[in-house]
C-alpha positions as CSV (number, residue, x, y, z in Angstrom):
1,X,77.7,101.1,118.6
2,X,79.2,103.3,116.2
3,X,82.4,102.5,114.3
4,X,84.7,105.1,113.4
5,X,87.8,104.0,110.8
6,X,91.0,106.5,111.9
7,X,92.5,108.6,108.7
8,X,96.0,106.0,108.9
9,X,93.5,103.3,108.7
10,X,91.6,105.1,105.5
11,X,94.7,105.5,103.5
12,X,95.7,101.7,104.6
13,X,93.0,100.6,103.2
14,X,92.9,102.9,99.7
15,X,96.6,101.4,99.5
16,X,95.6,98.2,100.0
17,X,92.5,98.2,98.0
18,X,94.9,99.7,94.7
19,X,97.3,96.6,95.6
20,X,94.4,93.9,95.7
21,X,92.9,95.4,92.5
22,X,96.2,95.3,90.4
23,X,97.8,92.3,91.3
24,X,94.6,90.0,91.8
25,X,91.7,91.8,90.7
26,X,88.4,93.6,91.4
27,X,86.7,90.3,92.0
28,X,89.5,89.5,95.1
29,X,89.0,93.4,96.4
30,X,85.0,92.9,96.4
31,X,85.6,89.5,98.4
32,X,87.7,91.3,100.5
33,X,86.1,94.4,101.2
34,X,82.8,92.5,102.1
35,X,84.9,90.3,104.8
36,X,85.9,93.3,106.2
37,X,82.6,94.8,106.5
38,X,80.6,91.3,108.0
39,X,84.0,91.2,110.4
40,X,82.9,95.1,111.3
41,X,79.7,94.2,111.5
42,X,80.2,91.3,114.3
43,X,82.7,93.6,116.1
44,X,80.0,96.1,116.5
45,X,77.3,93.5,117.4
46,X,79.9,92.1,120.1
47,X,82.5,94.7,120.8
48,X,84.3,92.8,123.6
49,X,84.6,89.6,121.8
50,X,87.9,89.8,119.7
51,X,91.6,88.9,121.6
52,X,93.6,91.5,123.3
53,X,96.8,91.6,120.3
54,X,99.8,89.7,121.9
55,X,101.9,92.6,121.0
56,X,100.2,94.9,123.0
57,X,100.2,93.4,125.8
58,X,103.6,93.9,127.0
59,X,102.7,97.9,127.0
60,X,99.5,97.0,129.3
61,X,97.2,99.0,126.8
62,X,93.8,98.4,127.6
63,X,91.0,98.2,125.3
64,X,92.5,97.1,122.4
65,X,91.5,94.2,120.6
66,X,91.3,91.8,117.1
67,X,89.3,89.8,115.2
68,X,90.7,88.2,111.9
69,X,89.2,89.1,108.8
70,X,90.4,86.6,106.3
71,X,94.0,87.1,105.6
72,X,93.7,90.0,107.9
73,X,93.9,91.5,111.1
74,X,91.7,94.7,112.8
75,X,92.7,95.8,115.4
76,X,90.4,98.0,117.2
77,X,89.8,100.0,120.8
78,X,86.7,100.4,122.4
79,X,86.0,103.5,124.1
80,X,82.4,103.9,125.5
81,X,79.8,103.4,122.7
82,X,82.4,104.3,119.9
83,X,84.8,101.1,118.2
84,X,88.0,102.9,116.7
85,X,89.3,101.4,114.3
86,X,93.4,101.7,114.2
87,X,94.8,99.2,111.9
88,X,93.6,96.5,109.3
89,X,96.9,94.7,108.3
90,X,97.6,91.2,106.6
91,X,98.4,89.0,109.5
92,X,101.9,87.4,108.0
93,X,103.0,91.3,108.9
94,X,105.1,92.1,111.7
95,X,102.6,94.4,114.1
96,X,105.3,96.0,116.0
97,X,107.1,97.4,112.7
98,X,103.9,98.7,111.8
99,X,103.2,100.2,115.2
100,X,106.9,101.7,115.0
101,X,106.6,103.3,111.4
102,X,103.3,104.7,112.5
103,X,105.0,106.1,115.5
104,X,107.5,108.2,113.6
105,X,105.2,109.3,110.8
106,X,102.9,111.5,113.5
């Protein structure tokens, strides 16, 4: 399958990777970054597998699902042979105020 990382997602994860780097260093970004990728790598080996977010389901949005990724959570849709990837976000923050903000900002 192939993976495809949405522009919000890429500048997520610049700002993220700026944060991780100054406050804790390269060492915690590197240890990061690689459990993204093996979480990336599983998702596209088994697509299906992750949960459906509890905050979506109230909408009834299908395809959607997680996997945690250390202290973090990507949330994904699978459409066909392509995994699009919406969000990687720390998991003590509050999905639907993310969802929200992103909203707007389109």
């Amino acid at each position: 399958m192939k993976t495809v990382f949405l522009e919000p997602v890429r500048q997520d994860l610049q700002d993220f990777r700026r944060y991780v780097i100054n406050h804790f260093g390269g060492a915690a970004w590197a240890a990061t970054r690689d459990k993204i990728a093996d979480a990336i790598a599983e998702i596209e080996t088994h697509p299906r597998r992750g949960a459906t977010p509890p905050e979506l389901v109230d909408f009834r949005m299908t395809g959607y699902y997680e996997v945690v990724s250390g202290t973090n959570r990507i949330i994904y849709k699978v459409d066909d042979e392509t995994i699009y990837v919406h969000l990687v976000v720390d998991l003590r923050s509050d999905l639907q105020d993310i969802l929200a903000r992103r909203l707007f900002r389109m």
